[in-house]
C-alpha positions as CSV (number, residue, x, y, z in Angstrom):
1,X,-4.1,25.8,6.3
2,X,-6.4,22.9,5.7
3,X,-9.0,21.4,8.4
4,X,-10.0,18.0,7.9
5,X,-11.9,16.5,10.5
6,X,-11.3,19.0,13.2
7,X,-7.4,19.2,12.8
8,X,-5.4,21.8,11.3
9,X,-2.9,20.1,8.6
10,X,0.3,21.5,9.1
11,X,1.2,23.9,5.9
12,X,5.1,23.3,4.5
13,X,4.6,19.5,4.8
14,X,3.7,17.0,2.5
15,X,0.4,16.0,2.0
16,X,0.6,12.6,2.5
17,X,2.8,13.3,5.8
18,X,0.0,16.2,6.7
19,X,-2.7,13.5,6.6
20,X,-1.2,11.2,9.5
21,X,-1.7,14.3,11.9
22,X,-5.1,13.5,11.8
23,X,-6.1,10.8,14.5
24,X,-6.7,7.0,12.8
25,X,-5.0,7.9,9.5
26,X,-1.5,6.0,9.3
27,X,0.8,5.7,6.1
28,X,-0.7,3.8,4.6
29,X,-4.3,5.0,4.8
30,X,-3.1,8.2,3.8
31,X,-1.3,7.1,0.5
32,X,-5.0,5.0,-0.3
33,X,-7.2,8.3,0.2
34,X,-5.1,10.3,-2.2
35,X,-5.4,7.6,-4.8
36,X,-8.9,7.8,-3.9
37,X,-8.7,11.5,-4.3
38,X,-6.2,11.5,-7.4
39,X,-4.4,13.7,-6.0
40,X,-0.7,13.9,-6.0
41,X,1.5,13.1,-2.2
42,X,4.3,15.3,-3.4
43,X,1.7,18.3,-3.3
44,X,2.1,20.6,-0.2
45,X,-0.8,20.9,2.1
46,X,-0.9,25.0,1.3
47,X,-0.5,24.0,-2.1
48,X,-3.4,22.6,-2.7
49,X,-6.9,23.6,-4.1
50,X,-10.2,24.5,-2.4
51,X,-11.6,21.7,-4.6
52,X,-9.1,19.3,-3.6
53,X,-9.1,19.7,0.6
54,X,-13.3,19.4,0.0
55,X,-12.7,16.1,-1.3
56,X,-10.2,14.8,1.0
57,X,-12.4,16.3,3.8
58,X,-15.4,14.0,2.3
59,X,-13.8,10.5,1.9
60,X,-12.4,10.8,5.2
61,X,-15.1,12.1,7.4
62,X,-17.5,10.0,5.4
63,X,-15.7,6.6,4.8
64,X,-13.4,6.2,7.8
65,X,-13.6,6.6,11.8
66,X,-11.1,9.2,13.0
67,X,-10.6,11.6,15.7
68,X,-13.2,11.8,18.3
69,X,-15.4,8.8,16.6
70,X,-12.7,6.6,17.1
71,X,-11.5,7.2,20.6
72,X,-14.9,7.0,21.4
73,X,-15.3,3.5,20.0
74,X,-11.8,2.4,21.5
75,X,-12.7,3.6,25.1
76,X,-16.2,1.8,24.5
77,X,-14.6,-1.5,23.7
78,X,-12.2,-1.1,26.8
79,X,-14.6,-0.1,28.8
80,X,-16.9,-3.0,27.8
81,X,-13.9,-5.6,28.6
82,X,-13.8,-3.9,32.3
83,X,-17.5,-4.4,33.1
84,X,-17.7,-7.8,32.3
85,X,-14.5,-8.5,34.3
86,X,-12.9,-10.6,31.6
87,X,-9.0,-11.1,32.4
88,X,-7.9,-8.1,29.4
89,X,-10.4,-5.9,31.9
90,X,-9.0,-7.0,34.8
91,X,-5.4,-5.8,33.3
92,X,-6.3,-2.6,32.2
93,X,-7.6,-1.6,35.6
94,X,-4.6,-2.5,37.4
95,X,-2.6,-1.0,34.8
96,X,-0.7,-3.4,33.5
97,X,0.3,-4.8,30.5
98,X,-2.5,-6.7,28.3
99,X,-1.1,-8.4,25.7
100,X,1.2,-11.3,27.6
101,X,4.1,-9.1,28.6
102,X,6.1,-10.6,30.5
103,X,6.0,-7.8,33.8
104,X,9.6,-8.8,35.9
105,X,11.1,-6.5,33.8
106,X,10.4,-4.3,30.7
107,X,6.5,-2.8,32.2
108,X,8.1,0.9,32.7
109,X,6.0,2.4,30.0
110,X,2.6,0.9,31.5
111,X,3.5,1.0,35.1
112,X,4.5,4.4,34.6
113,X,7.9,4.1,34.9
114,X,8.2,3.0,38.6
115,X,11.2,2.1,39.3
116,X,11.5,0.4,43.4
117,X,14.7,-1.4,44.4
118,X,15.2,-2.9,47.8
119,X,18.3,-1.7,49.7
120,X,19.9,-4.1,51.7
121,X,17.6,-3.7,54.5
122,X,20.2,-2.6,57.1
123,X,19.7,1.0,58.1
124,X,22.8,3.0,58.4
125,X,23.7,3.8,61.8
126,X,22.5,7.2,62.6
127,X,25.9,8.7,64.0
128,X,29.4,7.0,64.9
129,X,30.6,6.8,68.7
């Protein structure tokens, strides 16, 4: 099982599928780092060499941000956008959609799927005489 920047590459899959479990590496980034590699994305992740995972394990961890790097930087950059109070910040500490949703409808995912109807406003009557 090969470890690449703290994760555990899952064994029967694909290489280049095994590579997007780690954290920042999409697709297309993956395909690009085994060209960098030369290694072949039909390879299984148990299939390959010692030699091989130490190289993947270098360009990664040395040429790109992933894992806890990244999520550092991310919550840095929101974090930054909160302090100075600029209308982004303002959005993410409500909780509410940032990039110019629209927010009658369609915010379930952000909102965290809250879901409040109004009733008619009557109350039913509380027994029948």
């Amino acid at each position: 099982m090969p470890r690449i920047a703290g994760i555990n590459l899952p064994d029967n899959k694909r290489i280049e599928i095994a590579l997007t479990y780690v954290y920042g590496i999409g697709p297309s980034l993956s395909k690009k780092i085994l060209a960098q590699a030369k290694i072949s994305p039909d390879l299984k992740a148990n299939q390959l060499t010692p030699e091989q995972v130490n190289s993947l394990k270098n360009i990664v961890e040395g040429s790109y941000k992933v894992e806890g790097e990244l999520r550092r930087e991310r919550m840095m950059n929101i974090k930054r956008l909160k302090d100075i109070g600029s209308y982004r910040g303002v959005r993410h500490i409500k909780g509410l959609p940032v990039r110019g949703q629209r927010t009658k409808t369609n915010t379930r995912t952000v909102r965290g799927n809250v879901r409040k109807t109004m009733g008619s406003g009557r109350r039913a009557a509380a027994e029948k005489t």
